[in-house]
C-alpha positions as CSV (number, residue, x, y, z in Angstrom):
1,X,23.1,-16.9,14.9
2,X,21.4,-19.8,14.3
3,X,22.7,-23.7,14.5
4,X,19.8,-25.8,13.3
5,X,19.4,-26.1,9.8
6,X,15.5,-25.0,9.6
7,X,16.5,-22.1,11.7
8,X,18.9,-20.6,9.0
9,X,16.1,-21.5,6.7
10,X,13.1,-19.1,8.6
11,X,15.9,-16.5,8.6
12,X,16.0,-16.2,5.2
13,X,12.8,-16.4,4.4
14,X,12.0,-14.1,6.5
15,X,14.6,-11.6,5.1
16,X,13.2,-12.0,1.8
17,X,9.0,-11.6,3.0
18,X,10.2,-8.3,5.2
19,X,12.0,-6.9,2.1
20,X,9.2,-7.8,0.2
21,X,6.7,-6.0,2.7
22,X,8.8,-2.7,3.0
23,X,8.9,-2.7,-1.0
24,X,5.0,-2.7,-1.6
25,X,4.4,-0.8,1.5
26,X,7.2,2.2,0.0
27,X,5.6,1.7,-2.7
28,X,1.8,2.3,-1.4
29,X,3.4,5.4,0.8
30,X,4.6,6.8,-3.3
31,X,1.1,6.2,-4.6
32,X,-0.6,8.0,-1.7
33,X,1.4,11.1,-2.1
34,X,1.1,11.3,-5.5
35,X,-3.1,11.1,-4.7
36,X,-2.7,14.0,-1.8
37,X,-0.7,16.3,-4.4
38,X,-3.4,15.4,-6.6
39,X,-5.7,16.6,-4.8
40,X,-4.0,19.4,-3.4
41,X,-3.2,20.6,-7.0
42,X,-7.3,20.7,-7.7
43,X,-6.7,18.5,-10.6
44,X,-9.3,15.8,-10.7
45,X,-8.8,13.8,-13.7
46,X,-5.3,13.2,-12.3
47,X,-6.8,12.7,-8.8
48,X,-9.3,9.8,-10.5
49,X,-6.3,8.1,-11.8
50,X,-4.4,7.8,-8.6
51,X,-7.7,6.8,-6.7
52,X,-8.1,4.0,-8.6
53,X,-4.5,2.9,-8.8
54,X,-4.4,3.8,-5.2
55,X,-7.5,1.0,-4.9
56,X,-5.9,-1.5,-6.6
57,X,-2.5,-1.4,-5.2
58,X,-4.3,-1.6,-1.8
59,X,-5.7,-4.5,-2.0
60,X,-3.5,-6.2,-3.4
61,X,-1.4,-5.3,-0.6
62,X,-4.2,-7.1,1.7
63,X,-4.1,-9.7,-0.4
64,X,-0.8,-10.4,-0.1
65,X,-1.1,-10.0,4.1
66,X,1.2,-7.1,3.6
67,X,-1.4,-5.2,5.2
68,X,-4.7,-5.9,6.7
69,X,-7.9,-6.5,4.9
70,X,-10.0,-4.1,7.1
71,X,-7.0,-1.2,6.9
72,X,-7.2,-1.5,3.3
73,X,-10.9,-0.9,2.9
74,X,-10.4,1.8,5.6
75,X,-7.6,3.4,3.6
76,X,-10.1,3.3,0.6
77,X,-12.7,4.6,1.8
78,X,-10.8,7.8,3.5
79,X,-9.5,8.4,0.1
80,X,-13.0,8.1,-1.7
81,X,-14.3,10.7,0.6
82,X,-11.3,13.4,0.4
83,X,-11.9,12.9,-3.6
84,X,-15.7,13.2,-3.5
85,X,-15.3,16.4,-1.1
86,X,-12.8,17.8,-3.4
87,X,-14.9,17.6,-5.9
């Protein structure tokens, strides 16, 4: 346990970022799944939806430093091409 003052500070805030980070990436793990049954189901309208929401929730994630800029576009671009093969 900490002593120092600024020390029991970083804990905190530390608590509250990680819980923060294991929210939106739960969350991203939710959207991807609903994409993959998506797909798996054949129905592309549905599959367009999530792609897109599956996008934006991505990079925000980068943009937050949740995740990493370059896994995000990676991500993105793995889903693009399952959805334009499945199509």
């Amino acid at each position: 346990m900490a002593n120092i003052k600024s020390a029991k500070k970083r804990i905190l805030v530390i608590n509250k970022k990680s819980a923060r980070n294991r929210r939106i990436k739960s969350h991203l793990k939710a959207i991807l799944k609903n994409f993959d049954a998506a797909i798996a189901s054949g129905d592309m309208d549905t599959a367009k939806e999530k792609l897109t929401l599956a996008e934006k929730k991505l990079m925000q994630a980068a943009a937050k430093h949740t995740i990493h800029k370059n896994a995000a576009s990676r991500k993105v671009s793995r889903l693009t091409k399952r959805f334009n093969k499945a199509q």
